[in-house]
N, C-alpha and C positions, 0 to 999 in steps of 0.2 A: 931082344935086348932092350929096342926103345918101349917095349911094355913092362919090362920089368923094372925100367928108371921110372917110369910113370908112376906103377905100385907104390914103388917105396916113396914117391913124393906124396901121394895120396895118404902115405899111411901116415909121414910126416906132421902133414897138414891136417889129420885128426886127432895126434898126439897135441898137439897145438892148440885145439878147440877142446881137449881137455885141461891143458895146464897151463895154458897161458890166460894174462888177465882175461883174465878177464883181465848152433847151428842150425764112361764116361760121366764125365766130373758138372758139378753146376756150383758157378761160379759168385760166391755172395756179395753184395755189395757191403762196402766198406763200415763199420761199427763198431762201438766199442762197449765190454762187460762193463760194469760196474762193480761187480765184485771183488776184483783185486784193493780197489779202491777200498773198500769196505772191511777185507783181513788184510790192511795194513792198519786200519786202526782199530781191530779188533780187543774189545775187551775180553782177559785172559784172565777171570773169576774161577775160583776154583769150589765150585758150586757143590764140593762132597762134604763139604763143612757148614754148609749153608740149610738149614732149617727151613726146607718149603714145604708149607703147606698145599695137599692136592687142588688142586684146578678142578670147580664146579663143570660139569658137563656143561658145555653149550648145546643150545638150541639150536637148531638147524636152522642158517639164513634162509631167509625168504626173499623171493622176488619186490622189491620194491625196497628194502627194509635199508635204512641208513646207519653208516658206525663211520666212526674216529678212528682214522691210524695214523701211526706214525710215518713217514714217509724217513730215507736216510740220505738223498742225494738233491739236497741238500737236505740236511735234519731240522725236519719243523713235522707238523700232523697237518691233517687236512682232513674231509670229509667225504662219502663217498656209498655210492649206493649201488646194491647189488641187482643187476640188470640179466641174468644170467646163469641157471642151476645145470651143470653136469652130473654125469655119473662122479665124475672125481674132483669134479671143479667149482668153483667158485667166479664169477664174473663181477668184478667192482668197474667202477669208473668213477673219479675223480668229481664231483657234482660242478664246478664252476666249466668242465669240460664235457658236460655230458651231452650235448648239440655233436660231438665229433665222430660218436658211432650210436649206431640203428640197433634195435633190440636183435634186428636179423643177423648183421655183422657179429654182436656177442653172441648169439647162439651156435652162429659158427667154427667161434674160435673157441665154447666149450665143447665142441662136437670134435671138433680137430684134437685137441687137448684127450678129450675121454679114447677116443678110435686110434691113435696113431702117438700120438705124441706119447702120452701114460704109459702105454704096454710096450712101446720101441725101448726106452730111455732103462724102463726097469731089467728088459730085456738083455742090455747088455751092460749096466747095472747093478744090479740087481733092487732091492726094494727100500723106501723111508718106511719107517715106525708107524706101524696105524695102534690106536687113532695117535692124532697129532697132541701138543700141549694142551689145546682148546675141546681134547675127546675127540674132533670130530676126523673122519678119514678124509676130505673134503681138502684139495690146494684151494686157496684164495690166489686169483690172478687178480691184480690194482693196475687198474690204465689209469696213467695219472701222468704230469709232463714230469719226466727226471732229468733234473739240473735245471727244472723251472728255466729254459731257453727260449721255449715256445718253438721249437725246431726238432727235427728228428734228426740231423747231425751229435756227434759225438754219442752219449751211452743211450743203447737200444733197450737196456733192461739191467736188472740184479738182484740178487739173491741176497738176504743179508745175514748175516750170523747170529744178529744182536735179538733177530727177532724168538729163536729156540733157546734163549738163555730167561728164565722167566723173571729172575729178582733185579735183572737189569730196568732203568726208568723210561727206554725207550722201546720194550722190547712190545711187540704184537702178539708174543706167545699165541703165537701156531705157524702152521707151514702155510710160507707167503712168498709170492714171484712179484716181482716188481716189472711191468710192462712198461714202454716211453708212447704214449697214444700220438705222438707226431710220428714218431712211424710207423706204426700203423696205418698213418694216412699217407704218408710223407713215400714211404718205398712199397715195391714190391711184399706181397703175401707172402712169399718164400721165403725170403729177410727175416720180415715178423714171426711166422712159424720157427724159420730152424735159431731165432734168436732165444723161443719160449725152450725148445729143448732143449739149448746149451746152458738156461738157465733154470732148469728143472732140475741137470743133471748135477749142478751143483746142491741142490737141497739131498738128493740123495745120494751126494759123495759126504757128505756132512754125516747121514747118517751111518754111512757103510764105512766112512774114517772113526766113525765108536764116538760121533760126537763135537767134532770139531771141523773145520777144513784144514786143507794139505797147504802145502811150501807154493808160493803162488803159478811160479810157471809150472808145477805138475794138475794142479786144480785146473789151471784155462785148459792146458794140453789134456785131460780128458774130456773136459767139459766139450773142447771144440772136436775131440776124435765123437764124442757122441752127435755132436753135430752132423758129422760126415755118416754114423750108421745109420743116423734116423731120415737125413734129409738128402745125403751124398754132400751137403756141402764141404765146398775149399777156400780159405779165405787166403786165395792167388793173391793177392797184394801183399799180404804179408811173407806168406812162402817164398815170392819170389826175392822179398826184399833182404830177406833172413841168409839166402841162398848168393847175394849177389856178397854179404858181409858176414861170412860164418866163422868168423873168427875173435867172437864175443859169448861172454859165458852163459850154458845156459837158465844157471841156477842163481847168479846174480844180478844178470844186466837189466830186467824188471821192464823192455820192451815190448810194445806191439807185436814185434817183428819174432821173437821168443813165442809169447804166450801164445801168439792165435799162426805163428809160423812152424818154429822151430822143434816147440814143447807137442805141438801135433804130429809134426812129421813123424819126431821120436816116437809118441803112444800107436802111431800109424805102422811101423817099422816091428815095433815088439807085439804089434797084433799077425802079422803080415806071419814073421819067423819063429815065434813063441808059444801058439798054443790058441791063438783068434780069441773067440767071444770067451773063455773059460778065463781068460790070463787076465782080461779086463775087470772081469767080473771081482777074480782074485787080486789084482792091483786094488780096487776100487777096495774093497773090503777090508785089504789090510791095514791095520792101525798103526802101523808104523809110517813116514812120512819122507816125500822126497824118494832121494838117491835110495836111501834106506830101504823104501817100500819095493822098489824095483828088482833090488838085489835079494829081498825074502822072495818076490813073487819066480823070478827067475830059476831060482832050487841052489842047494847048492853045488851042482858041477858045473854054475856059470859067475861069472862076475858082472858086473853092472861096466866096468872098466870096459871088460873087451867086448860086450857085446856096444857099447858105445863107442869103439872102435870102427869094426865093422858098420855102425849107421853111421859115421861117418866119411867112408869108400862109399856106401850106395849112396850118399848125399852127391858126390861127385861122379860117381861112373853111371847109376842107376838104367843098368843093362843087363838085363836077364842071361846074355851070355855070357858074362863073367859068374853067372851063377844065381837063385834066388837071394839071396843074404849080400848081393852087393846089388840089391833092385828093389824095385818096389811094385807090385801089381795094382795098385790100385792109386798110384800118383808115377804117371807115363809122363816123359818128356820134360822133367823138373829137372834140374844137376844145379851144380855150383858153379855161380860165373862169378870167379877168382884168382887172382894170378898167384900162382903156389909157390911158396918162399922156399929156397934152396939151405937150410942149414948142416945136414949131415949126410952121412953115408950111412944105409941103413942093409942089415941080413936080409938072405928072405923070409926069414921066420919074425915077425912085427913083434913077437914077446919079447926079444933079443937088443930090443932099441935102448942105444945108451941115454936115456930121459935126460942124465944132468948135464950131457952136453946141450942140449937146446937152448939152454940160457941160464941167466943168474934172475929172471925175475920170472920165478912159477909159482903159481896159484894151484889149490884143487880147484877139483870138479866143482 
């Protein structure tokens, strides 16, 4: 009986994280994307109207060879020379910073990038458009300092939108990762590495969304589930903070604690019960967006509702004896430290919950 009051307070308290206002491992140190930053001010041209003339094949950079780019965090250009040929990569550096890494250092980080990072990312992914705007199959990685801090606190890296759109004025026209070269120096290689794949995996959600990116906490929340396939990383800080205050929305509140906590556990959750690498693949791919994308990828004998439900119980019991679908195998020992509000009396059947009694101020999803 005292487990069965428990249930229905659990089920309570994920009815709650629906409708009300607005929820072995290696452990990342603390950063932040820059790309949210960048699809909140993304320009939204509608480029099928727009007369563009094809893009002259580029020439293959070369080792030593200097170009102009635009930079977006902050948006100005700068200069920068290619120090570094992958199979699939490109190696810049910022030239007023170029003392900060050894030609040994960039050859590692295109070696890292061509071996592991490129085939992981596409892997559960699936693939960007070759060649790119510029012809060429080639990512260009720019170490350059973002947010001009001189620090490798706050944004580790980003993806920008502006740069695949060609008639925009500050666009790079071609596929470009933006690297922060203070960390690189500043933290651990681990950091660096799973910060290039989280930021990889957005230029090829770009292209598997048919051209644009997603509703921002579903972008970071794959972005950073790729993180976890490619590197195992978890960004605990945010998890756990997300976990200690699950009671904010997770498709408006536009936090930390959301993007790199919340919005992963979920992509975590529907890889876990849903279908693993196939479901990603088909999330990733589908061109629909958000809430929307989840409930095509799902089929229809599910709703996005109830199975957000249910991650809401393994959010708080995540114990394989109440069953796989209220646990998690691959995030052990997380639950919600919460004190769960008492408002109704609920059936045992969670469909049967009278919603309008919970309040007069309800929000969706």
């Amino acid at each position: 009986m005292q487990t069965h009051k428990i249930v229905q307070s659990l089920v309570l308290l994920t009815i709650s994280l629906i409708l009300f206002t607005t929820a072995p491992l290696l452990h990342a140190e603390p950063w932040q994307c820059g790309t949210p930053l960048l699809i909140a001010h993304e320009h939204h041209n509608n480029e099928a109207d727009v007369d563009i003339p094809p893009l002259a094949p580029a020439a293959p950079a070369l080792l030593g060879q200097i170009d102009r780019f635009f930079i977006h965090i902050p948006e100005t250009s700068i200069t920068a020379t290619c120090i570094a040929i992958g199979q699939h990569c490109y190696i810049y550096v910022e030239n007023s910073l170029r003392a900060m890494i050894t030609d040994a250092e960039a050859a590692a980080i295109a070696k890292t990038f061509d071996t592991r990072i490129y085939p992981s990312v596409r892997h559960w992914m699936g693939a960007e458009t070759q060649p790119g705007l510029d012809r060429d199959n080639r990512i260009t990685i720019l170490m350059h300092d973002v947010g001009m801090n001189a620090s490798g606190r706050d944004y580790g890296g980003y993806f920008a939108p502006v740069d695949l759109q060609p008639t925009l004025p500050n666009s790079n026209r071609r596929d470009i990762l933006f690297m922060d070269i203070f960390q690189f120096r500043e933290r651990a290689r681990q950091t660096f590495y799973s910060s290039l794949a989280h930021e990889f995996a957005h230029l090829v959600n770009w292209y598997q969304n048919g051209g644009t990116v997603d509703q921002r906490w579903l972008e970071e929340g794959i972005a950073s589930f790729v993180e976890w396939g490619v590197y195992g990383t978890v960004h605990t800080l945010f998890v756990d903070n997300y976990l200690k205050n699950p009671n904010v929305s997770l498709t408006t509140a536009n936090t930390l604690d959301v993007y790199y906590g919340a919005a992963f556990m979920l992509i975590l959750y529907l890889y876990e019960n849903y279908g693993g690498v196939q479901f990603i693949r088909a999330l990733a791919a589908e061109d629909m967006l958000g809430q929307h994308a989840i409930d095509i990828t799902l089929g229809e004998n599910r709703r996005f509702t109830d199975v957000f439900l249910d991650w809401g119980l393994a959010n708080y019991l995540n114990n394989p004896l109440h069953g796989q679908h209220l646990s998690y195998q691959n995030l052990p020992n997380r639950k919600v430290r919460y004190r769960l509000p008492t408002r109704c009396q609920l059936s045992e059947n969670r469909h049967s919950c009278p919603y309008r009694q919970l309040g007069n101020t309800l929000h969706t999803f």
